[in-house]
N, CA, C, O and CB atoms as a CASP TS submission, in Angstrom:
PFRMAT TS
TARGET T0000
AUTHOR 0000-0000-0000
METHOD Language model
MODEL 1
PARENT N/A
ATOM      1  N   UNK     1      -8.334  -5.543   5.362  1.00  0.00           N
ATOM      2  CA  UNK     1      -9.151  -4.383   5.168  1.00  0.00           C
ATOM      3  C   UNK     1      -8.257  -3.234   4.716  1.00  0.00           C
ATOM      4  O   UNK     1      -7.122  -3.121   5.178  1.00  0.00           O
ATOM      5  CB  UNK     1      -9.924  -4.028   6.454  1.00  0.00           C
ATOM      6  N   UNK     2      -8.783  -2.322   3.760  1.00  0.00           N
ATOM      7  CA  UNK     2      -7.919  -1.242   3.288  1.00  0.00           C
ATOM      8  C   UNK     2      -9.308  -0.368   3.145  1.00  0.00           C
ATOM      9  O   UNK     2     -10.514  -0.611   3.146  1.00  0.00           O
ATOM     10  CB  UNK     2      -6.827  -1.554   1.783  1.00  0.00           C
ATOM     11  N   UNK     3      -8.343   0.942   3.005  1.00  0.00           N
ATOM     12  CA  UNK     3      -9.290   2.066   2.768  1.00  0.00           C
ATOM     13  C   UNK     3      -9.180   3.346   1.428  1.00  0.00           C
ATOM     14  O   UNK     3      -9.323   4.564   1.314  1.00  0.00           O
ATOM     15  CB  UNK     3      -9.186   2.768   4.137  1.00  0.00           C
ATOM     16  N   UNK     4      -8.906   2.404   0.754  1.00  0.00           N
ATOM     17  CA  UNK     4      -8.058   3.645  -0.356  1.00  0.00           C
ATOM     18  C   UNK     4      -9.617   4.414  -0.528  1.00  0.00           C
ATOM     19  O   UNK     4     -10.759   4.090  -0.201  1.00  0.00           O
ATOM     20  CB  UNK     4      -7.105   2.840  -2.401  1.00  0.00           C
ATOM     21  N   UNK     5      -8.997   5.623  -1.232  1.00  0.00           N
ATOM     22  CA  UNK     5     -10.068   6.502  -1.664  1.00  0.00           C
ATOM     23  C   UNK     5     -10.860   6.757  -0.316  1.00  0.00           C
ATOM     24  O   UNK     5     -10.673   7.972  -0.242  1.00  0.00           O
ATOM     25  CB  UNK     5     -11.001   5.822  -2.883  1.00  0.00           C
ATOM     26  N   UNK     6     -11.566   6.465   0.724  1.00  0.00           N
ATOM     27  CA  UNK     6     -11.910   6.705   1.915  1.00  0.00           C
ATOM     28  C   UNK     6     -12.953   5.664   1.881  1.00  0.00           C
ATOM     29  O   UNK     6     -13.872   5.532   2.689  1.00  0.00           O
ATOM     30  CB  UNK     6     -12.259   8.135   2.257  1.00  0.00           C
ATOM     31  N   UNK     7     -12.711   4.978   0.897  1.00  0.00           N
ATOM     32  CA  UNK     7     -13.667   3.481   0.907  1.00  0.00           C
ATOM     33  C   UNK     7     -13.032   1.997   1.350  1.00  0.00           C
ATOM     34  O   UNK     7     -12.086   1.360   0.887  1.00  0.00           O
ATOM     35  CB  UNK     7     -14.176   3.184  -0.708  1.00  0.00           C
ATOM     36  N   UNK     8     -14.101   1.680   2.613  1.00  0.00           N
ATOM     37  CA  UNK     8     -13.383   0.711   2.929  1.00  0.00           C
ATOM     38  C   UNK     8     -13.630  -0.387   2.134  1.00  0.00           C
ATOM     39  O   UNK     8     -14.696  -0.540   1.538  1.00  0.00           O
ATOM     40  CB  UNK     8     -13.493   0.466   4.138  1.00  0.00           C
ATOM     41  N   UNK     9     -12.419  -1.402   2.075  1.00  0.00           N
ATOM     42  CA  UNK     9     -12.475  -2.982   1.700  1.00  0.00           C
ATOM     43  C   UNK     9     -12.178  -3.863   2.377  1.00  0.00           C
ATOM     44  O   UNK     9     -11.346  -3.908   3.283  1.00  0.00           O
ATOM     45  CB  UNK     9     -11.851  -3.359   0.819  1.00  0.00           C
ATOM     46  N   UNK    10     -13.211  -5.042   1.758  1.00  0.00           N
ATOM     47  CA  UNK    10     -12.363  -6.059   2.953  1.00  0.00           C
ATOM     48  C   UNK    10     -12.437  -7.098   1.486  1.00  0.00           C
ATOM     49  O   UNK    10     -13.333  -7.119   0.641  1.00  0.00           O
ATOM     50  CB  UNK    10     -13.433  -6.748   4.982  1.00  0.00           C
ATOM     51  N   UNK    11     -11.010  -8.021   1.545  1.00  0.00           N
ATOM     52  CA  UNK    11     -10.658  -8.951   0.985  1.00  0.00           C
ATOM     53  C   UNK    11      -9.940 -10.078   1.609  1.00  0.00           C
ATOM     54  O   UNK    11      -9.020  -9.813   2.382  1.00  0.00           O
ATOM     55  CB  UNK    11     -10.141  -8.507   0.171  1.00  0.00           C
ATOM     56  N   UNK    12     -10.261 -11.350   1.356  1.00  0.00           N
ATOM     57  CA  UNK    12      -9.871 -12.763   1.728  1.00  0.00           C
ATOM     58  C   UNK    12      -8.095 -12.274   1.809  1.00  0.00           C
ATOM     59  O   UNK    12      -7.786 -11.198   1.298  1.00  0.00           O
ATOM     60  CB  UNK    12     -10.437 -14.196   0.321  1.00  0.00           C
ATOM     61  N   UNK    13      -7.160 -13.023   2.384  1.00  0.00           N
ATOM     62  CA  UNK    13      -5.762 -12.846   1.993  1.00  0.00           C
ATOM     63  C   UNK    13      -5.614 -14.929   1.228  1.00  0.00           C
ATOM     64  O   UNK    13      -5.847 -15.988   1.810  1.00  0.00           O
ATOM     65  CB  UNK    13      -4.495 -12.209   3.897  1.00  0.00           C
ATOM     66  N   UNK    14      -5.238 -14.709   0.077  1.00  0.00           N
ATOM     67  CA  UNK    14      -4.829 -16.550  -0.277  1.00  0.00           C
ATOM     68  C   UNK    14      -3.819 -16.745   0.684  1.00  0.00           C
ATOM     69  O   UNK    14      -3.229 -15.921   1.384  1.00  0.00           O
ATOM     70  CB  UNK    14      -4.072 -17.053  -2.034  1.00  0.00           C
ATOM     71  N   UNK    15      -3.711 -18.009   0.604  1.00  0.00           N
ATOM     72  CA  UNK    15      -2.886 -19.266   1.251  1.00  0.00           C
ATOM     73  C   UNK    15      -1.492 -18.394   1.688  1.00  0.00           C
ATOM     74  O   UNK    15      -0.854 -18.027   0.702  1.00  0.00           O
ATOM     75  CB  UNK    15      -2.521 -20.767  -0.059  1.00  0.00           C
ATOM     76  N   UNK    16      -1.077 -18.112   2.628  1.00  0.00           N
ATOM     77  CA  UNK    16       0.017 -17.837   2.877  1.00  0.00           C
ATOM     78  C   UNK    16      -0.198 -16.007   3.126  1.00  0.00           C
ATOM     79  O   UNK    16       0.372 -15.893   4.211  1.00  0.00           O
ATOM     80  CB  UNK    16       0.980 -18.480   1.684  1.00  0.00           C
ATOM     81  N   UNK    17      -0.321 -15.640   3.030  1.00  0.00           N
ATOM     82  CA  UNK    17      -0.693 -13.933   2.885  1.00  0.00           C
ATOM     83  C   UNK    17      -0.793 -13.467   3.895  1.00  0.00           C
ATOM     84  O   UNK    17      -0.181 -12.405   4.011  1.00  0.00           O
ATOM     85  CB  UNK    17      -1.894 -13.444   2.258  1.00  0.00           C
ATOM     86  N   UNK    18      -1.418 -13.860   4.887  1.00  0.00           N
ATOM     87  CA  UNK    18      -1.400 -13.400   6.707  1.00  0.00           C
ATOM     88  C   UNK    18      -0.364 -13.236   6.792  1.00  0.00           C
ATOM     89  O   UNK    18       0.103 -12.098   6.829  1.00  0.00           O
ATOM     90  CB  UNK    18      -1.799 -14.325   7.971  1.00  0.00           C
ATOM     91  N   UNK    19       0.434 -14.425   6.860  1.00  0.00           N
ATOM     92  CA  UNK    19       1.882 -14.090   7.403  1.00  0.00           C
ATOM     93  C   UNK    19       2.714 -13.540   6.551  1.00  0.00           C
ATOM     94  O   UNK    19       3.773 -13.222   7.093  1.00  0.00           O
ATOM     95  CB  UNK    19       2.595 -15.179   7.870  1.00  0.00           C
ATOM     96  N   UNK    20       2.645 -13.273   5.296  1.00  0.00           N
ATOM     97  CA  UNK    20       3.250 -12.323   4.314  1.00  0.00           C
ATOM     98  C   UNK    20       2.812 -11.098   4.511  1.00  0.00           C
ATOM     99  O   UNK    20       3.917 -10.680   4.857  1.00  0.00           O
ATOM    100  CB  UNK    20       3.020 -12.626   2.976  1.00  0.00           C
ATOM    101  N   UNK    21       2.354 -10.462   4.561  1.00  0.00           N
ATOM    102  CA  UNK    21       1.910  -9.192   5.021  1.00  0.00           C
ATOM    103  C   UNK    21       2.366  -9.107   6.336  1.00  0.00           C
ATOM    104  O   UNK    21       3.294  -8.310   6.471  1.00  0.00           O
ATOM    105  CB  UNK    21       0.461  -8.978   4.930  1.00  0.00           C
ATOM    106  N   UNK    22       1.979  -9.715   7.409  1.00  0.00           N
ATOM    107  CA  UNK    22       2.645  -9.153   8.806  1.00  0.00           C
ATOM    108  C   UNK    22       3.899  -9.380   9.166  1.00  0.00           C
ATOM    109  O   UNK    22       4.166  -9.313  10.366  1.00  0.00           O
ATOM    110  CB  UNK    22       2.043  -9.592   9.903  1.00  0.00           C
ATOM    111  N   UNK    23       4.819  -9.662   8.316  1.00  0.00           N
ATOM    112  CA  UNK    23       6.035  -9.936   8.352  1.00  0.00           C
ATOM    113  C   UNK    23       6.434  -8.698   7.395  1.00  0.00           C
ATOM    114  O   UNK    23       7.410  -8.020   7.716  1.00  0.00           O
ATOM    115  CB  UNK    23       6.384 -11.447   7.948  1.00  0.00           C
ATOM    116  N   UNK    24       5.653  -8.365   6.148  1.00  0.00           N
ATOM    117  CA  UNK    24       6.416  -6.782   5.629  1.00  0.00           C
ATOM    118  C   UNK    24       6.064  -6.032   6.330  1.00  0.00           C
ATOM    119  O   UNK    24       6.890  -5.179   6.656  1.00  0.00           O
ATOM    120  CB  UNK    24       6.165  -6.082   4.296  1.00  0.00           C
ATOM    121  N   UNK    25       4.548  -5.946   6.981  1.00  0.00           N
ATOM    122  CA  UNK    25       3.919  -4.584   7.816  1.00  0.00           C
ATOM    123  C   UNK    25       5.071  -4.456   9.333  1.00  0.00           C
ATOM    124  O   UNK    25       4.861  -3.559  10.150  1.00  0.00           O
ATOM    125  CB  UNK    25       1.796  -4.995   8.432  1.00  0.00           C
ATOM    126  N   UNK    26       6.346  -5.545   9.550  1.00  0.00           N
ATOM    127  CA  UNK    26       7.121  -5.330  10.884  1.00  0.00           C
ATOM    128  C   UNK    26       8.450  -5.126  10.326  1.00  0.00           C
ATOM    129  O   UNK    26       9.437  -5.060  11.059  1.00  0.00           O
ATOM    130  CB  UNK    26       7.071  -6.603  12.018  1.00  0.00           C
ATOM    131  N   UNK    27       8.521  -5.016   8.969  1.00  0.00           N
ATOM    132  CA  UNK    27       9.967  -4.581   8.621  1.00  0.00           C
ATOM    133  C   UNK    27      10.618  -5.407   7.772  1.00  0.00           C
ATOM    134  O   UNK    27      11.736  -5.150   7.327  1.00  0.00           O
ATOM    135  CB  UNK    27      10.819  -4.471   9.742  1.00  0.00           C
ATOM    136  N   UNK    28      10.048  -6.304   7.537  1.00  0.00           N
ATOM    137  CA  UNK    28      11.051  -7.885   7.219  1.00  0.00           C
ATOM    138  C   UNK    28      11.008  -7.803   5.681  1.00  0.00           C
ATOM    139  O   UNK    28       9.928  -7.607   5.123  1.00  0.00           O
ATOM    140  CB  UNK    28      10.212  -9.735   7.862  1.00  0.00           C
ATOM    141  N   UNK    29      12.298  -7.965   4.888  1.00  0.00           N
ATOM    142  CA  UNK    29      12.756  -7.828   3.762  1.00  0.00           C
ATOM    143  C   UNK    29      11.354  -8.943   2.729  1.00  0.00           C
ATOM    144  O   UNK    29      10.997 -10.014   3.218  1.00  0.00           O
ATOM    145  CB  UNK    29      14.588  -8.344   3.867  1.00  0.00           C
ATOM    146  N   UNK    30      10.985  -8.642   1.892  1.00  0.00           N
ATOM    147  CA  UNK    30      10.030  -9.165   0.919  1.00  0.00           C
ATOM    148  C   UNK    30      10.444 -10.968   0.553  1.00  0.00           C
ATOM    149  O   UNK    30       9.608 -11.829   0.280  1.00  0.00           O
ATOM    150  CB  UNK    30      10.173  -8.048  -0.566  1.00  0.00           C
ATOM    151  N   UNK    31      11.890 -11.165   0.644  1.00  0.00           N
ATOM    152  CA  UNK    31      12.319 -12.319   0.734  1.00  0.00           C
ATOM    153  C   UNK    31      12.042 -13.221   1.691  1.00  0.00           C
ATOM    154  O   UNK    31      11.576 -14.357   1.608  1.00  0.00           O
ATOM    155  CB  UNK    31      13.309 -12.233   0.678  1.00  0.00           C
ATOM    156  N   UNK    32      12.503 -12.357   2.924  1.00  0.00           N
ATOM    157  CA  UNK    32      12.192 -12.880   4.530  1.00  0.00           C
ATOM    158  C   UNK    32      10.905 -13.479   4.630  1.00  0.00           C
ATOM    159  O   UNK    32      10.573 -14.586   5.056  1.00  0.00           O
ATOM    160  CB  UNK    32      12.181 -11.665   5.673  1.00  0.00           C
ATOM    161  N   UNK    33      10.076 -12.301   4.037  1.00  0.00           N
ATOM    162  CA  UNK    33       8.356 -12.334   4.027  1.00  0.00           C
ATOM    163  C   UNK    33       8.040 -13.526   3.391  1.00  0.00           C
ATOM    164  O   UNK    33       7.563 -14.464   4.030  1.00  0.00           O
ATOM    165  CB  UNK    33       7.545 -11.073   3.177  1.00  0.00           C
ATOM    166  N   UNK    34       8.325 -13.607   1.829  1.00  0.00           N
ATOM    167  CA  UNK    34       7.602 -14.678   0.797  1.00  0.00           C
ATOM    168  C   UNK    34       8.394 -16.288   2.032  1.00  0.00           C
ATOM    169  O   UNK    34       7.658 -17.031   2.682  1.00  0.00           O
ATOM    170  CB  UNK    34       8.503 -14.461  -1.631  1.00  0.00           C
ATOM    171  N   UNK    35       9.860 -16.392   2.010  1.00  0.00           N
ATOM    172  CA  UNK    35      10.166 -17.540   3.133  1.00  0.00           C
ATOM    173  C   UNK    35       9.560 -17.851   3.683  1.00  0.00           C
ATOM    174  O   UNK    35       9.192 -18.955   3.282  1.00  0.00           O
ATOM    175  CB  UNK    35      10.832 -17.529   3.934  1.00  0.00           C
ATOM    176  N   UNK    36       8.863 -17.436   4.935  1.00  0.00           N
ATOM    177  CA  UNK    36       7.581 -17.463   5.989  1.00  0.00           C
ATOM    178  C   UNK    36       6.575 -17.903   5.252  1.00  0.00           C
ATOM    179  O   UNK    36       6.455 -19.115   5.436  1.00  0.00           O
ATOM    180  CB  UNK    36       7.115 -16.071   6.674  1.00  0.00           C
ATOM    181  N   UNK    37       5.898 -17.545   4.603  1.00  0.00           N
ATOM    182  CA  UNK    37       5.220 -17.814   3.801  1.00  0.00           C
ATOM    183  C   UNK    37       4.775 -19.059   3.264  1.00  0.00           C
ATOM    184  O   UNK    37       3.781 -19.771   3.407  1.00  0.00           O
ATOM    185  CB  UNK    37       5.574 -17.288   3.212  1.00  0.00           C
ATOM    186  N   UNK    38       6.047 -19.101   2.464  1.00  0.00           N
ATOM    187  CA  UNK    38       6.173 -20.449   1.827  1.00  0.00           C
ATOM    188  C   UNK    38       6.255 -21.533   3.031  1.00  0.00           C
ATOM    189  O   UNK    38       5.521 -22.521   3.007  1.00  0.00           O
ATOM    190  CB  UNK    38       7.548 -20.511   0.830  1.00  0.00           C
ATOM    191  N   UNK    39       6.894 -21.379   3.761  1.00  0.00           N
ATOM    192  CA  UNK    39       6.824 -22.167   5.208  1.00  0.00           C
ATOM    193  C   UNK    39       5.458 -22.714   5.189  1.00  0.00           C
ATOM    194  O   UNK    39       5.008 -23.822   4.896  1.00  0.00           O
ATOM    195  CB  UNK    39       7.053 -21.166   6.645  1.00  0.00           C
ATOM    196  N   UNK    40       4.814 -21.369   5.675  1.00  0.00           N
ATOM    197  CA  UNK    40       3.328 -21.990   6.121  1.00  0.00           C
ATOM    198  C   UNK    40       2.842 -22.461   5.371  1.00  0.00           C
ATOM    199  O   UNK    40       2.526 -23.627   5.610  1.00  0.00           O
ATOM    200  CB  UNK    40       2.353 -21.312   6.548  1.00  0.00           C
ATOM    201  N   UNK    41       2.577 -22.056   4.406  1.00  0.00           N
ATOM    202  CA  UNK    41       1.512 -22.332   2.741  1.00  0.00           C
ATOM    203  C   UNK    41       2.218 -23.054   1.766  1.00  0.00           C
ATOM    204  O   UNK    41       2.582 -22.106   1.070  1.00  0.00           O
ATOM    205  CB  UNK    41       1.070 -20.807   1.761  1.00  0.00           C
ATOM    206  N   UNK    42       2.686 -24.080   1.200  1.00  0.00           N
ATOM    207  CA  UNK    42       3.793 -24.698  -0.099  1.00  0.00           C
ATOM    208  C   UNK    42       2.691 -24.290  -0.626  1.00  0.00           C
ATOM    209  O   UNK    42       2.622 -25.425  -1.098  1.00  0.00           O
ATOM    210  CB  UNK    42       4.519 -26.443  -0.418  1.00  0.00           C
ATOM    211  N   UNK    43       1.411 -23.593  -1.153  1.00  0.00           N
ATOM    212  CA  UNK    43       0.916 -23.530  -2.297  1.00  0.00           C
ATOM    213  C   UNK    43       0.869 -21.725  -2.389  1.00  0.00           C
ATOM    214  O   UNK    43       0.146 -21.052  -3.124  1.00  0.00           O
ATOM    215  CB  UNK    43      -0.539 -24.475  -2.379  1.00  0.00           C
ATOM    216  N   UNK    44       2.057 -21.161  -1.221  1.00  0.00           N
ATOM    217  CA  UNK    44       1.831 -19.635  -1.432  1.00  0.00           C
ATOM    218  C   UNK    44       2.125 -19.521  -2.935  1.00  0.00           C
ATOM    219  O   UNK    44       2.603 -20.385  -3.670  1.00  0.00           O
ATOM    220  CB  UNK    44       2.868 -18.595  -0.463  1.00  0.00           C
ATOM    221  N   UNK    45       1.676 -18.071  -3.283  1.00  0.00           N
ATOM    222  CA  UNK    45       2.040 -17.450  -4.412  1.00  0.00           C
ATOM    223  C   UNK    45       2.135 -16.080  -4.701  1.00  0.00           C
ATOM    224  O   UNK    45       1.198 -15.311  -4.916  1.00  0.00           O
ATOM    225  CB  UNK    45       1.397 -17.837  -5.154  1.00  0.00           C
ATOM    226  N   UNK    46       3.401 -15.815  -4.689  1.00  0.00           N
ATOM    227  CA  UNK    46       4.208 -14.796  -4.232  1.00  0.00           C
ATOM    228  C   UNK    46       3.797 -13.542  -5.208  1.00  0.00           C
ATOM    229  O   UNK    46       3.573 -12.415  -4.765  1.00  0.00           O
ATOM    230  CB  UNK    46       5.803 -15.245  -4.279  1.00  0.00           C
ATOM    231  N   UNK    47       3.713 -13.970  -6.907  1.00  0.00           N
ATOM    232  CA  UNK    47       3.130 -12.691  -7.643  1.00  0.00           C
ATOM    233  C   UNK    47       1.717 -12.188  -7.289  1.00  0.00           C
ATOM    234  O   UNK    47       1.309 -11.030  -7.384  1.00  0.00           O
ATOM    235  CB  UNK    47       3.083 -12.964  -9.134  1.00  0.00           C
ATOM    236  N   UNK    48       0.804 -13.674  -6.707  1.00  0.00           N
ATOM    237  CA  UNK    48      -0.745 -12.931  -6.653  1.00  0.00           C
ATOM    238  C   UNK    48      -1.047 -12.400  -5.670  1.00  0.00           C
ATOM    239  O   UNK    48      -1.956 -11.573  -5.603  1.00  0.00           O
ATOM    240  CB  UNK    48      -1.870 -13.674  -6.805  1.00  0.00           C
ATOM    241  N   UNK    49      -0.355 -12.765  -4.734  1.00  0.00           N
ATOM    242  CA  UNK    49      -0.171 -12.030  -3.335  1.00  0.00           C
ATOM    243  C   UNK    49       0.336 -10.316  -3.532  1.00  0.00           C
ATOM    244  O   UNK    49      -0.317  -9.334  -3.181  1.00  0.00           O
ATOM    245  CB  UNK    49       1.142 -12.974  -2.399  1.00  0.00           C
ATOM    246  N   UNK    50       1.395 -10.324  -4.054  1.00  0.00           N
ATOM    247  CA  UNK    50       1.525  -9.033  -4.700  1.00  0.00           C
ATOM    248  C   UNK    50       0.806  -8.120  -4.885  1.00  0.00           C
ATOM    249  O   UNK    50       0.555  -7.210  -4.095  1.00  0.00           O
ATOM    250  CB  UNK    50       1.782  -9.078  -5.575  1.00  0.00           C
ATOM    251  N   UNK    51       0.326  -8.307  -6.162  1.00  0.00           N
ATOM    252  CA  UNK    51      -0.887  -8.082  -7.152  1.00  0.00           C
ATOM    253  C   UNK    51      -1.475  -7.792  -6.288  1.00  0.00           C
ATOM    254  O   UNK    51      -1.294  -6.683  -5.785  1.00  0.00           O
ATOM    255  CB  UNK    51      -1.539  -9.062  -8.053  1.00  0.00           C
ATOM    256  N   UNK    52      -2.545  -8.803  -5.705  1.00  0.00           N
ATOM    257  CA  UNK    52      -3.733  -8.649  -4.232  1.00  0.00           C
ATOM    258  C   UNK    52      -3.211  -7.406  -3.223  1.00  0.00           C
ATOM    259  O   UNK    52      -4.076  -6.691  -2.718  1.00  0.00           O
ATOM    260  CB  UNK    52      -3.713 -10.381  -3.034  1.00  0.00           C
ATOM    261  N   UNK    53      -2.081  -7.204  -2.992  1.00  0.00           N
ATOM    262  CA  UNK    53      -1.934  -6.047  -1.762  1.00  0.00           C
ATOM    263  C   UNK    53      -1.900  -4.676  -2.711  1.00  0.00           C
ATOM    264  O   UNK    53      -2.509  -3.738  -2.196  1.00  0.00           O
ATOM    265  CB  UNK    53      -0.246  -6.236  -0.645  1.00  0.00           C
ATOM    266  N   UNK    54      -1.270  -4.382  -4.060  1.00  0.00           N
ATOM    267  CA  UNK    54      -0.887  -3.490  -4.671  1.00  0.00           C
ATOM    268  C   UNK    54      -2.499  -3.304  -4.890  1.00  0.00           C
ATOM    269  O   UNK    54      -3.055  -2.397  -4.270  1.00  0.00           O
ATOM    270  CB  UNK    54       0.251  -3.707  -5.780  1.00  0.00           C
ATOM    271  N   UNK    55      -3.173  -4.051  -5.663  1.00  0.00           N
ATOM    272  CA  UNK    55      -4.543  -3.596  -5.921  1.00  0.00           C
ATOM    273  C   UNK    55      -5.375  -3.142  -4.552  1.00  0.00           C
ATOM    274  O   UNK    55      -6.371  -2.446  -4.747  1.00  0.00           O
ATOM    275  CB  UNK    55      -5.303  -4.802  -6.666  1.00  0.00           C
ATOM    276  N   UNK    56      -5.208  -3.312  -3.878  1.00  0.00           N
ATOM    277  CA  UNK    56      -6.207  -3.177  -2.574  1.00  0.00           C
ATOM    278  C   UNK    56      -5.506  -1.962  -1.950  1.00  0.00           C
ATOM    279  O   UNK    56      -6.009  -1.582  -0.892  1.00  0.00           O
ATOM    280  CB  UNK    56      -6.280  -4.654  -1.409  1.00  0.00           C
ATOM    281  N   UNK    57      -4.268  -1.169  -2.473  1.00  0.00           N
ATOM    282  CA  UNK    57      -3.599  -0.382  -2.137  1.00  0.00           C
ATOM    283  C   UNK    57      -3.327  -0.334  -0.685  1.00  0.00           C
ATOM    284  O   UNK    57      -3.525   0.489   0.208  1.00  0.00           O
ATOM    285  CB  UNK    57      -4.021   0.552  -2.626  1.00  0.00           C
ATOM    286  N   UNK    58      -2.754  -1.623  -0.778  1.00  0.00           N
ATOM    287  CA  UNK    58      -2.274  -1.975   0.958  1.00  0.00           C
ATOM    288  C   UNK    58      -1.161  -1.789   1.121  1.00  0.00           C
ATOM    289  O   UNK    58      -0.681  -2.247   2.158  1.00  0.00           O
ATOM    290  CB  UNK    58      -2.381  -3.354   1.577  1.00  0.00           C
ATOM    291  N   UNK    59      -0.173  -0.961   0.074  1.00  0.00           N
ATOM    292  CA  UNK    59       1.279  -0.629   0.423  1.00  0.00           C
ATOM    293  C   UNK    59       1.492   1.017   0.413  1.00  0.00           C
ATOM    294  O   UNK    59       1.239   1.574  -0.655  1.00  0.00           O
ATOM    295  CB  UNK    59       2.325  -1.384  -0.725  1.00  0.00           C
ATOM    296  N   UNK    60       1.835   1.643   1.262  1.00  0.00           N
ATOM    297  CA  UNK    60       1.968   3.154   0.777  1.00  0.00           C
ATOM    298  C   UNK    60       3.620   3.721   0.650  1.00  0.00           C
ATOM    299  O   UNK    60       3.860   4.879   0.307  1.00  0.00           O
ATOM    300  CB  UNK    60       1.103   4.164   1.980  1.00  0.00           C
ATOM    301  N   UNK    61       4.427   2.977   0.896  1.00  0.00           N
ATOM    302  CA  UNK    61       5.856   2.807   0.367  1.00  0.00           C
ATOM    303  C   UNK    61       6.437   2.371   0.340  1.00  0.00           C
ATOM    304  O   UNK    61       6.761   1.822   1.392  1.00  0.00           O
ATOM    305  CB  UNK    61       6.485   3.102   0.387  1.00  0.00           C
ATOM    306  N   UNK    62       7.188   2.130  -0.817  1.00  0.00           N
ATOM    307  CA  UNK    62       8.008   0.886  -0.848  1.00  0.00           C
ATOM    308  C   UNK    62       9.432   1.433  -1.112  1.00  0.00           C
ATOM    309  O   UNK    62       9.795   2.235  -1.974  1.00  0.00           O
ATOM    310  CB  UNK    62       7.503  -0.215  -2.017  1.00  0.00           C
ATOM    311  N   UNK    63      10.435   0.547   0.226  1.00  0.00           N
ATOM    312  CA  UNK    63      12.416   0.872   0.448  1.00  0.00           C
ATOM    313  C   UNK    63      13.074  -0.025  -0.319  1.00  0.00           C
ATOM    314  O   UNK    63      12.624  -1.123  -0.648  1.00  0.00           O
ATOM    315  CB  UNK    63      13.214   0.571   2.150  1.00  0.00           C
ATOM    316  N   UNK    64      14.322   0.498  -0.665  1.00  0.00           N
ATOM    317  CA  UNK    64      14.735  -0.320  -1.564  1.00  0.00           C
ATOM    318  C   UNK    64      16.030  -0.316  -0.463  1.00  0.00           C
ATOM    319  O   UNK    64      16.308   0.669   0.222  1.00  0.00           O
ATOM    320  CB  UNK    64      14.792   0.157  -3.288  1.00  0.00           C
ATOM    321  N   UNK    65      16.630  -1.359  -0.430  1.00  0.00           N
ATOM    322  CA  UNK    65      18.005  -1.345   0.286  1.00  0.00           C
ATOM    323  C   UNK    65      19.363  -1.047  -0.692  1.00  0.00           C
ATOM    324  O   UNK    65      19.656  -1.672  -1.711  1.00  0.00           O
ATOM    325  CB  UNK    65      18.184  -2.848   0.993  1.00  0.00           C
ATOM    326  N   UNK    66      19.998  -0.078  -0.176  1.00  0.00           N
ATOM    327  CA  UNK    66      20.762   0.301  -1.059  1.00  0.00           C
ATOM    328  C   UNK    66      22.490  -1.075  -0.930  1.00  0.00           C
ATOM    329  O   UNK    66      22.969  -1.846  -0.099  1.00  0.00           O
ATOM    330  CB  UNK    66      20.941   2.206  -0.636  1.00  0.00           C
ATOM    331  N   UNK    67      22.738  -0.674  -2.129  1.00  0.00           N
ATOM    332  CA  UNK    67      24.059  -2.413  -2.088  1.00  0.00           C
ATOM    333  C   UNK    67      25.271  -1.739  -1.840  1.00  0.00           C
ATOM    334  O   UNK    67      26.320  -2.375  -1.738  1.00  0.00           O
ATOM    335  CB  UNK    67      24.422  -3.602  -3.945  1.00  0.00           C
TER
END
């Protein structure tokens, strides 16, 4: 569920996405995340999953780790 604009949504998460999302929503590097993932789901898919959270504006910032 998201609320951009003050409208709520609700959208399915595909194969793997639960635990991709609650693994970035606790901190865990996007790598860490898609890993888990792929764990659970071999048919995750890491760009549409993406896509799916960016469109549903389920991210409000994104860290970059500095090298």
């Amino acid at each position: 569920m998201t609320r951009p604009a003050l409208e709520v949504e609700v959208r399915q998460l595909p194969p793997g996405g639960a635990i991709f999302l609650s693994r970035l929503i606790t901190g865990e590097a996007l790598g860490a995340a898609a890993s888990a993932a792929f764990s659970e789901s071999p048919s995750f898919d890491l760009p549409a999953n993406i896509r799916g959270l960016l469109e549903a504006g389920a991210f409000t910032t994104v860290l970059c780790a500095e090298s």
